[in-house]
C-alpha positions in Angstrom: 248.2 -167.6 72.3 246.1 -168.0 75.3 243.5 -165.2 76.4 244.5 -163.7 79.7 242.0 -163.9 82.4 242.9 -161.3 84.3 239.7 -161.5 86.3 241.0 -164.8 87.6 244.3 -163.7 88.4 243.0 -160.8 90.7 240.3 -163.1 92.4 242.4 -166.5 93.0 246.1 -164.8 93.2 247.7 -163.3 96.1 248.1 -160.2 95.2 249.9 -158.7 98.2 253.2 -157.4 98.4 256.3 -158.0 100.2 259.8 -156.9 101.3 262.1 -159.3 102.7 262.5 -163.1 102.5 261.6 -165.2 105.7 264.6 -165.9 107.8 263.2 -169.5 108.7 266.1 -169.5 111.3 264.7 -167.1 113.0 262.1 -166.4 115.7 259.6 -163.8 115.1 260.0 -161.3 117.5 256.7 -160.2 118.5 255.3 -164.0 119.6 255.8 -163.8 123.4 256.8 -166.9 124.4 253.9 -168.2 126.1 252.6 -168.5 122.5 255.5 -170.4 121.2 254.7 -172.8 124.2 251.0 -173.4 123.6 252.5 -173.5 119.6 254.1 -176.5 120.4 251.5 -178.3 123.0 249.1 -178.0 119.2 252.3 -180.5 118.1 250.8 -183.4 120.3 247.2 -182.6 120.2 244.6 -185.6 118.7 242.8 -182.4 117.0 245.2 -179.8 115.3 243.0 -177.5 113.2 241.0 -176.8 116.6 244.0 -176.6 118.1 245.4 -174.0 116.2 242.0 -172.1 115.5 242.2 -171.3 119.1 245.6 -170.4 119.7 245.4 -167.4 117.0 242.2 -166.5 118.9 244.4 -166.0 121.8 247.2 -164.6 120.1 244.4 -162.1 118.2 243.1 -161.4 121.7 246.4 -160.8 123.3 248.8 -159.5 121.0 247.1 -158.5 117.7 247.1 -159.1 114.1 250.6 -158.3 113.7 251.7 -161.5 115.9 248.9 -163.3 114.5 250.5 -163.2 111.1 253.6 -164.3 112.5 252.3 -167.3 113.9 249.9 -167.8 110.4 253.7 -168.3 108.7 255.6 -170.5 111.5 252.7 -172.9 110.9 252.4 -172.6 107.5 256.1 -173.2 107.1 256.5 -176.2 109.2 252.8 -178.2 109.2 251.5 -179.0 106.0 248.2 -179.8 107.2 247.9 -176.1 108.1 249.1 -175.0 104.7 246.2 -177.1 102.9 243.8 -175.4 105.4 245.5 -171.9 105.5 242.4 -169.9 103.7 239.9 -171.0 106.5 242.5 -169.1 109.2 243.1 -165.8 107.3 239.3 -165.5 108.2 239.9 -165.1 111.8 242.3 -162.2 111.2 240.0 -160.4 108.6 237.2 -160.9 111.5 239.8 -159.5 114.2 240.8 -156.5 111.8 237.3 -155.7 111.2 236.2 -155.5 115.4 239.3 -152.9 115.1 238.1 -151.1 112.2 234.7 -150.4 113.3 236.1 -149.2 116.5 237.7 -146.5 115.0 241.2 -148.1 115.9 243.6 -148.1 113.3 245.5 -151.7 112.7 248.8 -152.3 111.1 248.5 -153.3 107.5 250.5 -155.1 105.5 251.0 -157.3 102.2 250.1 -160.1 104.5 246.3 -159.3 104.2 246.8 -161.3 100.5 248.0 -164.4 102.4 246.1 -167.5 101.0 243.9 -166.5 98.5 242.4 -163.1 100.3 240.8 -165.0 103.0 241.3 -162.0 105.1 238.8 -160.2 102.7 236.1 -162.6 103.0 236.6 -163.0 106.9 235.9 -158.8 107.7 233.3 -158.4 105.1 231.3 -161.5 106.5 231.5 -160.0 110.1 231.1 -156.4 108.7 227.7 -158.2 107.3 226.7 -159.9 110.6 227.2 -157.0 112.7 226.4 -153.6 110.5 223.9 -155.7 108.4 224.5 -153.7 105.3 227.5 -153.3 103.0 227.5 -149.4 103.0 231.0 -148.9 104.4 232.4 -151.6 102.4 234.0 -150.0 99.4 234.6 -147.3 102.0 237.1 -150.2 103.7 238.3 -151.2 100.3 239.3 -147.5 99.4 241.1 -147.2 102.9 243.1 -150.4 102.4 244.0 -149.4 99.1 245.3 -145.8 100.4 247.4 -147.4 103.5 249.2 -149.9 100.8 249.5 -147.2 98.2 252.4 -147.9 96.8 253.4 -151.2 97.4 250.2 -153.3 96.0 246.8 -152.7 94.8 244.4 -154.5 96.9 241.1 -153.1 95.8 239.8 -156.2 93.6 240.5 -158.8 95.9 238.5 -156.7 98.4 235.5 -156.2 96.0 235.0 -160.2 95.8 235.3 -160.2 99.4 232.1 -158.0 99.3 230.7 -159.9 96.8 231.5 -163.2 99.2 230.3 -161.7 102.7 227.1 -160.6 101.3 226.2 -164.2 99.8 227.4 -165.7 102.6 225.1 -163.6 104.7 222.0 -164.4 103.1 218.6 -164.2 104.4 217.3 -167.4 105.4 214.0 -166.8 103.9 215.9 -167.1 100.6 217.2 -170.7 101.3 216.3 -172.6 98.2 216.3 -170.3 95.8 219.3 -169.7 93.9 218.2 -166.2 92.8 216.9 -165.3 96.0 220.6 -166.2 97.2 222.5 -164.5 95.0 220.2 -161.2 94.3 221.3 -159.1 96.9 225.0 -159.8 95.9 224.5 -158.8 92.4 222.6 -156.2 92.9 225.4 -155.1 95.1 228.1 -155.9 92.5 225.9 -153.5 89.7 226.2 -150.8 92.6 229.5 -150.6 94.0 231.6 -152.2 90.7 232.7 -148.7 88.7 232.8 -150.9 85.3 232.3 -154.2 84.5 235.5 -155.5 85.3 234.5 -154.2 89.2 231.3 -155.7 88.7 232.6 -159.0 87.3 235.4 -159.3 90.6 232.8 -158.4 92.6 230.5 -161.6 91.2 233.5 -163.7 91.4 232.8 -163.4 95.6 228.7 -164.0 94.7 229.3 -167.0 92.6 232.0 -168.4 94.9 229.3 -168.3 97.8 226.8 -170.0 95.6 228.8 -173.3 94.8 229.7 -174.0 98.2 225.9 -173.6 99.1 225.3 -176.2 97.3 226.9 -178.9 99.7 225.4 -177.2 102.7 221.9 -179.2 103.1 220.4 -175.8 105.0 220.4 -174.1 102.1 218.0 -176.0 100.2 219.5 -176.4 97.2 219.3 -179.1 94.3 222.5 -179.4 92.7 222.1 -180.7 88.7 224.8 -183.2 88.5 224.7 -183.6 84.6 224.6 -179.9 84.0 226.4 -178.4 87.3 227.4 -174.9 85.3 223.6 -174.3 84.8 223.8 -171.3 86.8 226.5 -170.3 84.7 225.0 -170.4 81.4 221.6 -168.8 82.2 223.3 -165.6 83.4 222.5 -163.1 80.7 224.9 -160.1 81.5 228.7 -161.4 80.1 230.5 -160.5 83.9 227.9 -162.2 85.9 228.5 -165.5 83.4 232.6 -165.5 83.4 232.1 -164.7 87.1 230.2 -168.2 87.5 232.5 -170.1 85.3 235.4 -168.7 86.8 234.3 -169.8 90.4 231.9 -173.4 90.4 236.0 -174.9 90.7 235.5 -175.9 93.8 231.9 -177.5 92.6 232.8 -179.7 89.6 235.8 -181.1 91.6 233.4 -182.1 94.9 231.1 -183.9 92.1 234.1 -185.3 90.4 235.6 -186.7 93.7 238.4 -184.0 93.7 239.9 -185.4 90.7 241.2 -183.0 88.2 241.0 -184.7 85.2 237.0 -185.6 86.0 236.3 -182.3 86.8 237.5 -180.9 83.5 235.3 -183.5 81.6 232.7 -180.9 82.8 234.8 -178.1 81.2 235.4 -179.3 78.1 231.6 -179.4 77.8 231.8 -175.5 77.4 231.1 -174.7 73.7 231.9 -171.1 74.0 236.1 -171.0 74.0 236.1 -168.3 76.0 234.2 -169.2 79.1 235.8 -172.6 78.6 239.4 -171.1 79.0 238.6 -169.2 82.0 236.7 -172.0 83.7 240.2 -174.2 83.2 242.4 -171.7 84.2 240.6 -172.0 87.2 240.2 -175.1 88.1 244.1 -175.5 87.5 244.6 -172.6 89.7 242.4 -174.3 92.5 244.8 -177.6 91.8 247.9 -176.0 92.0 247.2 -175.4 95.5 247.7 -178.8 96.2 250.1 -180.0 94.3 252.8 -177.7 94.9 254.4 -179.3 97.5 254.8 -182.4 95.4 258.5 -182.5 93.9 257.0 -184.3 90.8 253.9 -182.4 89.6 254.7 -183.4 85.6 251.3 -185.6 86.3 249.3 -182.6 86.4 251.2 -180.9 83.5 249.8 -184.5 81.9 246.4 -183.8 82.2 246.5 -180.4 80.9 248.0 -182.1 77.7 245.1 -184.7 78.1 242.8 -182.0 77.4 241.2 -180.5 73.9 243.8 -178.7 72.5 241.7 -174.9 73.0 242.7 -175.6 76.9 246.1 -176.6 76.8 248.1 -172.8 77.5 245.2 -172.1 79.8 245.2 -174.9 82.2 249.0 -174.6 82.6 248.5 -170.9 82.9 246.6 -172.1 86.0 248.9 -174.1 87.4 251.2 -171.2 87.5 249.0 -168.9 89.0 247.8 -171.8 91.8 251.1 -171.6 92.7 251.6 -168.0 93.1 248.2 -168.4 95.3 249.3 -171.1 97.5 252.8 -171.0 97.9 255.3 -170.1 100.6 254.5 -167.0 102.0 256.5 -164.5 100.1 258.5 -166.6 98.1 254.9 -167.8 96.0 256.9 -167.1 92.4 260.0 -169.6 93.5 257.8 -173.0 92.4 255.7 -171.0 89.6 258.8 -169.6 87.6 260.2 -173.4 88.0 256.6 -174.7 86.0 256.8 -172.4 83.3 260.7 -173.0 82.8 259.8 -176.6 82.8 261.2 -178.7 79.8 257.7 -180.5 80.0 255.8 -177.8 78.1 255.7 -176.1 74.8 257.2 -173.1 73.9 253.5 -171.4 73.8 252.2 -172.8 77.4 255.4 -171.4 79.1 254.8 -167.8 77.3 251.4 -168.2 78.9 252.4 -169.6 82.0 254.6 -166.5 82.6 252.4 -163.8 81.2 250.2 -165.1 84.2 252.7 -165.4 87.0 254.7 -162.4 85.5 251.6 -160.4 86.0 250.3 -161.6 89.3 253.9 -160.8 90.4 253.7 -157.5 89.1 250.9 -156.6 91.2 252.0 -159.5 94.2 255.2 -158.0 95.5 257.0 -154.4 95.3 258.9 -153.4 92.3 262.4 -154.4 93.7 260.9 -157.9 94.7 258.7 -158.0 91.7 262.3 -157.2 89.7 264.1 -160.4 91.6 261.3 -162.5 89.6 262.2 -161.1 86.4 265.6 -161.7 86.6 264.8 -165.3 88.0 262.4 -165.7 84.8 265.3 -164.7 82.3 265.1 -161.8 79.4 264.0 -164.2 77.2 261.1 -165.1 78.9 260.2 -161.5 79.8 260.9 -159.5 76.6 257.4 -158.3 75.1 255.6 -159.0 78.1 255.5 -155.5 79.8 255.5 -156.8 83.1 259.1 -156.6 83.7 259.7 -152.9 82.2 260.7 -151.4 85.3 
C-alpha cells in the first residue's frame, strides 16, 4: 500500500470548504453591472491576463473581496486560460484581504480563500512581509482564520506554508546568491512558529517552494545543478526540511525537463530513499493534474505512472487525484478525482490509494454534508476502512 503524504495533501490541496454547487445559470449578485461590462470588453482584448489582473483590482477597489471571488469563478468557469493561471490571481485577493486586516477591518471569509492551491495565503503573507517587515503577527492571522472557519474547514496548514512562502519570497537582497542565505530566515522561522514537526515541515513546504522558482529568476544569483537539481534536497539534515524540498522542487525538474512529465520523473526515480521518492512523485503528479484535467482523455498520464519503477506506481496516481482536487472546478474539485480513481485503467491498489488521498483532502476540503455527497459518489466499497467517510 502506498504511504500517505499527508504533508502534500495539506500544501498542494484546496483545502477549503463549501456549501452549495454553482448555479452556472446564474448571475452573481453582488457584481454590479459595470463589472460584468468591463468583464466582457477583457473578451476582445489582445492581452487578457492584464486584462483581467486589472479588472479584479477594480472590483477589489470598488466592491471587495466578496465580488472579487465572484468574478475569480465566472472566469474560471468560462476561460480556460484563466483557469491555468488562476493561482497568480488569488494573490491579489490575499494582498486586498491583508490591507483590510491590518486596518483593523474585518473581511468576510469564506472556503473560497482555498481557491487554487492557497494562493490567497501566499499573496497576504508576501504583503504582510513588505509592509510590517517581520512575520510576528503571522500565526496570529492564521489562528484568526482558523477561528472564523471553525467548523466548516481547517485552514491553519495551508496558512503556515504561506508564511513559510512570503518570508522566502521577501528575502534580503544582500542574500541573492546564496541558497542558505535565501532560505535561513524562512527556516528559522518554520523551527519558531511550527508547534511539531509536521508544522515545521508545512511551513518549509512555503520555504522550499520559494527556492525552486528562484532559481529561474536571474536576480537572484543562483546556479541551478542540472544533473543533480534535488541537491538542496538531499543536504538538508533535519527529516521535515528534506521531505519539504522534495515535496516542492515540482515545479523545478519539470522547467529543466521542458514541462514533460515523464522527463521530469527520470529525476525522481533517481531518489534511492523510497520514501522521499514517493512524496517527490506524488507531487509532481499533483502539479500535472492541474493541467490535465480538463482533458476528456487523461489515460496518457495514467500511462506514465505505469511507465514508472514499480515503488511509484500508487503514489503517482495518488497525485493525480489530489491535482485534481487542487485544480478543479471551484467547488465541485472531487467530480473529475472520484472519476480517476473509479477508473478501469488502474489496479485495484492505485484506486485504494487514489481515494485515501482524495477521500482525505475531501474530508478536510468541503463541510461534512458536502464532504458526505463524495462518499456516496465514491461508493461503500471504496470507502469502507478508510475512516474518512465515518460520519
Amino acid at each position: 500500500m502506498a504511504k500517505i503524504h499527508y504533508a502534500l495533501i495539506l500544501s498542494a490541496i484546496i483545502v477549503g470548504v463549501s456549501f452549495l454547487f454553482l448555479d452556472k445559470n446564474k448571475q452573481p449578485d453582488i457584481i454590479n453591472k459595470a463589472a460584468i461590462t468591463d468583464l466582457d470588453k477583457c473578451k476582445d482584448s489582445q492581452n487578457k491576463i492584464g486584462c483581467w489582473s486589472d479588472l479584479l483590482d477594480v472590483v477589489l477597489e470598488n466592491e471587495g473581496i466578496k465580488a472579487a471571488w465572484d468574478i475569480y469563478v465566472r472566469l474560471y468557469d468560462t476561460e480556460p486560460v484563466f483557469a491555468e493561471n488562476c493561482h497568480d490571481f488569488t494573490h491579489k485577493v490575499g494582498d486586498a484581504a491583508y490591507d483590510k486586516y491590518s486596518k483593523g477591518e474585518d473581511f468576510e471569509v469564506t472556503s473560497q480563500v482555498a481557491y487554487c492551491s492557497y494562493g490567497f495565503f501566499h499573496g497576504f503573507m508576501e504583503i504582510m512581509l513588505q509592509k510590517e517587515g517581520n512575520f510576528d503577527g503571522a500565526h496570529e492571522f492564521c489562528d484568526y482564520l482558523e477561528e472564523k472557519l471553525r467548523g466548516q474547514t481547517s485552514v491553519l496548514s495551508s496558512c503556515l506554508h504561506g508564511i513559510g512562502h512570503g518570508v522566502t519570497d521577501g528575502s534580503d537582497p544582500r542574500a541573492y546568491g546564496s541558497v542558505d542565505a535565501l532560505i535561513g530566515p524562512g527556516k528559522d522561522l518554520c523551527e519558531k512558529i511550527g508547534r511539531d514537526d509536521y508544522g515545521k515541515q508545512i511551513c518549509g513546504t512555503g520555504v522550499f517552494n520559494s527556492l525552486e522558482l528562484m532559481y529561474f529568476e536571474p536576480k537572484y544569483k543562483l546556479k541551478l545543478n542540472y544533473d543533480d537539481p534535488f541537491f538542496d534536497c538531499r543536504r538538508q539534515t533535519k527529516p521535515y526540511f528534506k521531505q519539504a524540498c522534495y515535496n516542492n522542487f515540482k515545479v523545478l525538474v519539470m522547467k529543466i525537463s521542458d514541462m514533460d512529465f515523464r522527463k521530469a520523473a527520470d529525476y525522481i526515480e533517481d531518489i534511492k530513499e523510497d520514501f522521499y521518492a514517493q512524496s517527490a512523485i506524488d507531487s509532481l503528479a499533483t502539479y500535472n493534474g492541474y493541467f490535465i484535467l480538463r482533458n476528456l482523455d487523461y489515460k496518457y498520464a495514467i500511462d506514465i505512472c505505469h511507465d514508472l519503477q514499480p515503488r511509484l506506481h500508487e503514489d503517482c496516481i495518488a497525485g493525480l487525484g489530489a491535482g485534481f482536487m487542487t485544480g478543479g472546478e471551484p467547488d465541485r474539485e472531487y467530480i473529475k478525482a472520484v472519476e480517476l480513481c473509479k477508473s478501469p485503467d488502474i489496479t485495484g491498489k492505485e484506486s485504494e490509494a487514489c481515494f485515501r488521498r482524495v477521500l482525505h483532502a475531501s474530508s478536510l476540503r468541503y463541510s461534512p454534508d458536502k464532504h458526505k455527497e463524495v462518499c456516496q459518489l465514491a461508493g461503500s466499497k471504496n470507502t469502507q476502512d478508510m475512516g474518512y467517510c465515518n460520519l
